[in-house]
N, C-alpha and C positions, 0 to 999 in steps of 0.2 A: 504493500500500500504506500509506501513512499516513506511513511512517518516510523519512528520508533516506539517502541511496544514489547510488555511480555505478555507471555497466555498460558493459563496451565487448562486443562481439558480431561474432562474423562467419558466412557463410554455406558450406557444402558439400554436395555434390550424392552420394549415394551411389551403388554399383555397379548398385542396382534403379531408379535414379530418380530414390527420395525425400530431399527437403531436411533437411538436417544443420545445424541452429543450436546454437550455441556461446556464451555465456554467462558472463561471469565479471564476478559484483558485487564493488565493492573499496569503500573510505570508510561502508562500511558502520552505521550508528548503531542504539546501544541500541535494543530493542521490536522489531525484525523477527523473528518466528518461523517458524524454517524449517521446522517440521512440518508447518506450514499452506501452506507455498509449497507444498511436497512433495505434497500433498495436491491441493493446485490444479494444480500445472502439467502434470500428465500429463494428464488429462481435457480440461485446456484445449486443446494446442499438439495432440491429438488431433480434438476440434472443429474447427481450422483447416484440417487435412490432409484433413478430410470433409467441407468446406465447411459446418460448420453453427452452431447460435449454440450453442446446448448437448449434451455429452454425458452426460447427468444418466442419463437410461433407459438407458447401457448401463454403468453404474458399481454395482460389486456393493455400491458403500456406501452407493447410492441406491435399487438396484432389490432386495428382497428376494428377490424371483424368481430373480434370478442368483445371488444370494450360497448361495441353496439348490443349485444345480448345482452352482459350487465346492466347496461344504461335500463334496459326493457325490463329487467328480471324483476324487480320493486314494486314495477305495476301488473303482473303475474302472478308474483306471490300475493299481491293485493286481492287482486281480483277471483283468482284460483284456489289459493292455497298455498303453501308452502311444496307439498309434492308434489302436486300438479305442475307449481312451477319448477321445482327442480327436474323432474322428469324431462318439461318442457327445455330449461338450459342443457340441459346433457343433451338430447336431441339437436339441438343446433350447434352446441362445438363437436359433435360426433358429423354433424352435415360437411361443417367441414376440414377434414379429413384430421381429427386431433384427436387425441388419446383423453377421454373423462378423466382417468385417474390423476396424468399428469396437472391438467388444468385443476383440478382441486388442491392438490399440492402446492402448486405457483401461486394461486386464489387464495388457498390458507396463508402463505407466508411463512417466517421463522421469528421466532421472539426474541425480542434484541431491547434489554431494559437499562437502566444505569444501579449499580448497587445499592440495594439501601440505606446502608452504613457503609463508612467509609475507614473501613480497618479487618483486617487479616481474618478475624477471627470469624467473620462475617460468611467470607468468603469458605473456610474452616467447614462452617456451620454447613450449609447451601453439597459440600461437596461431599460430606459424612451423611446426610440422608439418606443415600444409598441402601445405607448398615439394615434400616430398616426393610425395605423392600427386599428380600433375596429372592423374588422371582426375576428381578432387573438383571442378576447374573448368569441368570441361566440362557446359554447359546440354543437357540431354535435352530431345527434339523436339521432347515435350507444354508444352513451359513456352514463353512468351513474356513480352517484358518483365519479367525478373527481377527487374530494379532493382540497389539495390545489396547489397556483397558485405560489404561492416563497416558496423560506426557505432559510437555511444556515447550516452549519456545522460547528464543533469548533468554533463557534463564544465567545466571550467573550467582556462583555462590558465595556468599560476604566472606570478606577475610574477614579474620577472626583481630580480635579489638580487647586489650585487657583496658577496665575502667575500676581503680581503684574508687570504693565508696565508704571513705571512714563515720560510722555512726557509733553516736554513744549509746551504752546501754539504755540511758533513760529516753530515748530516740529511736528504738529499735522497733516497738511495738507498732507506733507512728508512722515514720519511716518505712520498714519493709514489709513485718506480719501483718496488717491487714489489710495495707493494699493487695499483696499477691493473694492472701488470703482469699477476697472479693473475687480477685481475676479467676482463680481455680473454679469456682461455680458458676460461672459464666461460661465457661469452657463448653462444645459441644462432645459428644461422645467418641468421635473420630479421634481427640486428640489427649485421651486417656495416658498415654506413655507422658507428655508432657507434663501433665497433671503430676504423674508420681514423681517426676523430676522434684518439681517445684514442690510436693509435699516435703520428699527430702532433703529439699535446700530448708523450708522453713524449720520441720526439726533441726537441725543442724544449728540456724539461728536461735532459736529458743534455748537448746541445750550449750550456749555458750563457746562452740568453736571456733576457732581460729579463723575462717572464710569460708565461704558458699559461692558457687556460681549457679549461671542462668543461662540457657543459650537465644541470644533473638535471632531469629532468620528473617533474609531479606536485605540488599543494601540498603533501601530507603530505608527502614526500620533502624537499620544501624545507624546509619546520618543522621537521624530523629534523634535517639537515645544519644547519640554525643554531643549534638546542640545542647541538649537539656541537662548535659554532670557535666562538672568538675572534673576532668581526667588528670590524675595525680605520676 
């Protein structure tokens, strides 16, 4: 697309069958217009499902042809019914010479939203739902060699960053146990191993040792945490 960007992605198998991809750009920079994605990606990720290179002929913002049926369709379903008029629209992109399934797919569209929080955990949350679904991983007969089930793009992994953070005892409750405290119940299920991390960092501070660490992932996450200490 011109602009820079990462994405991480993972895959879901729906209750008919068909593949469920998942999506979510972060590091996002100025000049990406999501109108235009918006515009693309349904037509696209609909081409792939049909195995073809374009879906231009069955896109009512390509084909005039179509965009005249829609135009009519409103006052069909008005006046008919909803299946009379859908029957009706299927009969005239079938008249001429287009595939129903494909035009419903192009027609539908693909969901393209902005997050609704704007922090990791969010994202965390949105991508751990799975857990609950396990028919989402089960591969349907037609399919072989799936391949894989996440990834990412331009990913890049933070160098690691020591930040000394001297707190007083009488500072420490304040300071680190109930903040991180807070954050652990916020946590979605996906990300249970962090959770015990962080449990063990806070024993560790209750009980008086010498030091605890914490890992954050993510450069910007780390540019963030360093604007905000004191590195010693």
């Amino acid at each position: 697309m011109g602009v820079r960007y990462r994405v991480m992605w993972w895959l879901e198998f729906q209750r008919r069958g068909a593949p469920h991809l998942h999506m979510i750009f972060f590091d996002v920079r100025e000049g990406l217009d999501w109108e235009q994605v918006r515009a693309w990606v349904g037509p696209a990720w609909a081409a792939v499902v049909a195995g073809r290179r374009s879906t231009t002929d069955h896109d009512p913002r390509q084909n005039p042809s179509l965009q005249r049926l829609l135009d009519s369709y409103d006052y069909e379903r008005e006046l008919w019914g909803k299946q009379a008029a859908d029957a009706w629209l299927r009969a005239g992109v079938e008249s001429l010479g287009l595939d129903w399934g494909i035009f419903q797919h192009v027609r539908a569209g693909t969901r393209l939203e902005e997050m609704r929080k704007e922090h990791w955990g969010y994202a965390a949350k949105e991508a751990s739902k799975y857990a609950s679904k396990k028919y989402q991983s089960n591969v349907p007969r037609s399919y072989r060699n799936v391949g894989r089930w996440w990834g990412y793009r331009k990913y890049q992994r933070a160098a690691k960053y020591w930040v000394n953070l001297p707190v007083q005892q009488e500072n420490l409750e304040k300071t680190i146990l109930k903040p991180l405290t807070a954050a652990v119940h916020t946590l979605p299920p996906g990300c249970f191993r962090f959770a015990q991390k962080v449990e063990r960092f806070l024993e560790a501070a209750r009980n008086g040792e010498p030091y605890g660490y914490i890992t954050v992932w993510g450069q910007a996450a780390v540019e963030a945490a360093l604007s905000r200490l004191e590195v010693n």
